[in-house]
C-alpha positions in Angstrom: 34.5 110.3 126.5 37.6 109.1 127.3 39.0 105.7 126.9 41.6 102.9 128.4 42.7 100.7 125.6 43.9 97.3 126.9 46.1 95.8 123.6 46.9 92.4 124.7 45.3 90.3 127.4 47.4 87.4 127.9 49.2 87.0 130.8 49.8 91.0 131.1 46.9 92.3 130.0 44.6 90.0 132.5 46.8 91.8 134.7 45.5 95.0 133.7 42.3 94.3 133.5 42.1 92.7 137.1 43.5 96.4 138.0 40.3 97.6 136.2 38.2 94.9 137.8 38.8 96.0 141.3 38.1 99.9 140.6 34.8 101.2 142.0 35.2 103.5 139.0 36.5 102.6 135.7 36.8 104.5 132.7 35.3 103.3 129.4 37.4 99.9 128.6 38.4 98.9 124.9 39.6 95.1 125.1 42.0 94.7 121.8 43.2 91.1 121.1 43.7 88.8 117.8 43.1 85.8 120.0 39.4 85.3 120.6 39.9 83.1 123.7 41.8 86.1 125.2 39.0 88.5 124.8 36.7 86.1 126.0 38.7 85.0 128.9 39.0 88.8 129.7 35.4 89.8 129.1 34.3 87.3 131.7 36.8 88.8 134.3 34.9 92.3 133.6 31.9 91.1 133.5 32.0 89.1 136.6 32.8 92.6 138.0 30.0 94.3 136.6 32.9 96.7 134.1 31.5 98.1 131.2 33.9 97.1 128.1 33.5 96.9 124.2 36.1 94.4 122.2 38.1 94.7 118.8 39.7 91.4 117.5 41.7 93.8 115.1 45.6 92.7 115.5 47.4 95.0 117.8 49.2 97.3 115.7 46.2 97.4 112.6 44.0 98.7 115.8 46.4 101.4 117.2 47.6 102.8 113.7 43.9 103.3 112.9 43.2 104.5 115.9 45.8 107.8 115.7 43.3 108.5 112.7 40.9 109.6 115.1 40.9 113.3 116.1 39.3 112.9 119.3 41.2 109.7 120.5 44.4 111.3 120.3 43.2 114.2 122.5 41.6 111.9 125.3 42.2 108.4 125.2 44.9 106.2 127.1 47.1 102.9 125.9 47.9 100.1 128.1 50.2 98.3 125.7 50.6 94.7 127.1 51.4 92.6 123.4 55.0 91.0 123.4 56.1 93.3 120.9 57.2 96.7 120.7 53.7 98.4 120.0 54.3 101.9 119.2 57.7 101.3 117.5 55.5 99.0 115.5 53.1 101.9 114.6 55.7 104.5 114.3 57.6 101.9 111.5 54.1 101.0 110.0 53.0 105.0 109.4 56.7 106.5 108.3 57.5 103.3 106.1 60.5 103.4 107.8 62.2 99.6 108.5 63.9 98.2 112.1 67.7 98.2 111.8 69.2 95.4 113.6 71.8 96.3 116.6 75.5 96.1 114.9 76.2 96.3 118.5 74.9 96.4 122.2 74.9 99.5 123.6 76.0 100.7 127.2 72.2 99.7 128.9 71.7 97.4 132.2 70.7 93.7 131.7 69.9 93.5 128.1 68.0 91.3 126.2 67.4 90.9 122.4 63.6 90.2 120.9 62.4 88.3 117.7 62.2 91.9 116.0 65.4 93.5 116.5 64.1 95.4 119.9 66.1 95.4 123.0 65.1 95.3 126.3 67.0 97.0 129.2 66.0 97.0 133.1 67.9 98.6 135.9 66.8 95.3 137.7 68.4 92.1 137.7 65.9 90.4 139.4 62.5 90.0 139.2 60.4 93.3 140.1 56.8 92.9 142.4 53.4 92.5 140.6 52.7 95.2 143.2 55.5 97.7 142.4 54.2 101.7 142.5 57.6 102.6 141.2 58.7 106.0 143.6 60.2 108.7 141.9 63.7 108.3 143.6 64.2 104.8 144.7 63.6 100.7 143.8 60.1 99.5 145.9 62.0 96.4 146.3 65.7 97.1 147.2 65.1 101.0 148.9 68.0 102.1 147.0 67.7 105.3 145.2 67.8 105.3 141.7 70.0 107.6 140.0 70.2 107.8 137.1 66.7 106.6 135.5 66.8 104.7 132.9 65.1 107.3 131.0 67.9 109.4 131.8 70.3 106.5 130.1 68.4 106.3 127.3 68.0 110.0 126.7 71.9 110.5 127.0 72.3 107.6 125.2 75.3 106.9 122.6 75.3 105.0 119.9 76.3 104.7 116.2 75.7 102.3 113.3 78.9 100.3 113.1 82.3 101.3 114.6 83.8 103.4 112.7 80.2 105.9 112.3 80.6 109.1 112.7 76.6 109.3 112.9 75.3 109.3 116.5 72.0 108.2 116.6 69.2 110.8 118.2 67.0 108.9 120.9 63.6 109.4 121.2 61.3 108.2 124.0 58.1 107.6 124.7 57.5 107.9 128.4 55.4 105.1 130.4 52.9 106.7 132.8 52.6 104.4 136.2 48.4 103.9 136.5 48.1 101.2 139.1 51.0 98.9 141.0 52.9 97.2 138.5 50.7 99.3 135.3 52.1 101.5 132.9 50.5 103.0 129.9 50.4 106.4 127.8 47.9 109.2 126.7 47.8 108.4 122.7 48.8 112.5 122.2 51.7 111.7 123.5 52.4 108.8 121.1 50.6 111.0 118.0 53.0 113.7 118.7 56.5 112.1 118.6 55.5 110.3 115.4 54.3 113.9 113.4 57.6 115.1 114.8 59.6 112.1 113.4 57.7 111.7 110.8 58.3 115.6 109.5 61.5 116.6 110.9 64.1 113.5 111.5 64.8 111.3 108.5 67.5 110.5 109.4 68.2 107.0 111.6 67.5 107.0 115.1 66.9 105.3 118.6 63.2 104.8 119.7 62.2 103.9 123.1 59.0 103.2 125.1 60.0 103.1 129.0 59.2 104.1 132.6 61.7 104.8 135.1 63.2 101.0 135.7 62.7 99.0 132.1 62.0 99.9 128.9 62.3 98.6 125.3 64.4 100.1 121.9 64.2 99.7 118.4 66.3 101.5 115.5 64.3 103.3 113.0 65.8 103.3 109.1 66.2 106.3 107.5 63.5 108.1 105.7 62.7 106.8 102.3 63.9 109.9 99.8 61.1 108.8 97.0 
């Protein structure tokens, strides 16, 4: 049976799971959150609603790095990260031992901001977007101009090396958001499973990882591959 993982439900999850609440058909829902007053505060939202759910109070990365273990999640089930971290850098770092490398500089991406763990945040808008955005293939909801390039395209043509004088461009990886409801965005867990065998096995060397839809997205720097 497939399943929706909500990981985090703060202030972004509840939005998620009000998505959830309104469907006259949900899948099977999997609340993850640390904070016990968030899984109770979301609970009641499903319930209310008459949603099935079952809860973990695991910590966010713990739960999704165990749950890549399982043969049949990673063929079926769906994550709807919503934690204020980078999630599956954190479980690509956690799985390959391989550290965060802090930026030595910015790189060439639209209104950046830095986070508490080296990750950087890039949007191709400068203001903020609608709770209620579909995101269209070609063009911003909110402005009706087209968009071109993505930023997935920037981030997949991306350049960057460690330190001025590198001679090492940095290969960037991404892990594509999937728009599920207006303003929602997760990914199948193959997809994540996949790009972390293929790190994992054939790129020790350093490189760019990014989780992002068409608009915003989020990048860390993976170390290089221990050689013990």
């Amino acid at each position: 049976m497939q399943r929706v993982h909500i990981i985090g439900c703060g202030k972004f999850g509840y939005r998620a799971l009000t998505f959830y609440a309104r469907e006259k058909a949900s899948p099977s829902l999997v609340l993850v959150d640390a904070d016990a007053a968030n899984l109770l505060a979301g609970g009641k939202l499903l319930s209310s609603a008459g949603v099935k759910f079952t809860t973990s109070a695991l910590d966010a990365v713990t739960y999704l790095t165990a749950l890549l273990a399982e043969a049949e999640a990673r063929q079926q089930d769906w994550i709807i990260p919503t934690v204020p971290l980078h999630l599956a850098f954190a479980v690509l770092s956690r799985i390959t031992r391989r550290p965060a490398l802090a930026w030595t500089t910015l790189p060439p991406l639209p209104n950046l901001f830095t986070g508490e763990r080296d990750e950087l945040y890039s949007s191709l808008a400068d203001f903020l977007c609608p709770a209620d955005c579909p995101q269209p293939r070609t063009h911003c909801f909110h402005t009706g101009k087209k968009r071109n390039p993505s930023l997935l395209n920037l981030l997949a043509r991306l350049e960057y090396r460690l330190g001025v004088d590198s001679e090492l461009k940095l290969p960037s990886f991404i892990l594509p958001s999937t728009q599920i409801g207006p303003g929602l965005g997760g990914f199948p867990l193959r997809r994540l499973a996949r790009l972390i065998t293929f790190i994992n096995e054939r790129r020790p060397e350093p490189l760019l990882f990014s989780t992002a839809c068409r608009c915003h997205g989020v990048t860390n720097i993976l170390g290089r591959q221990s050689a013990v």
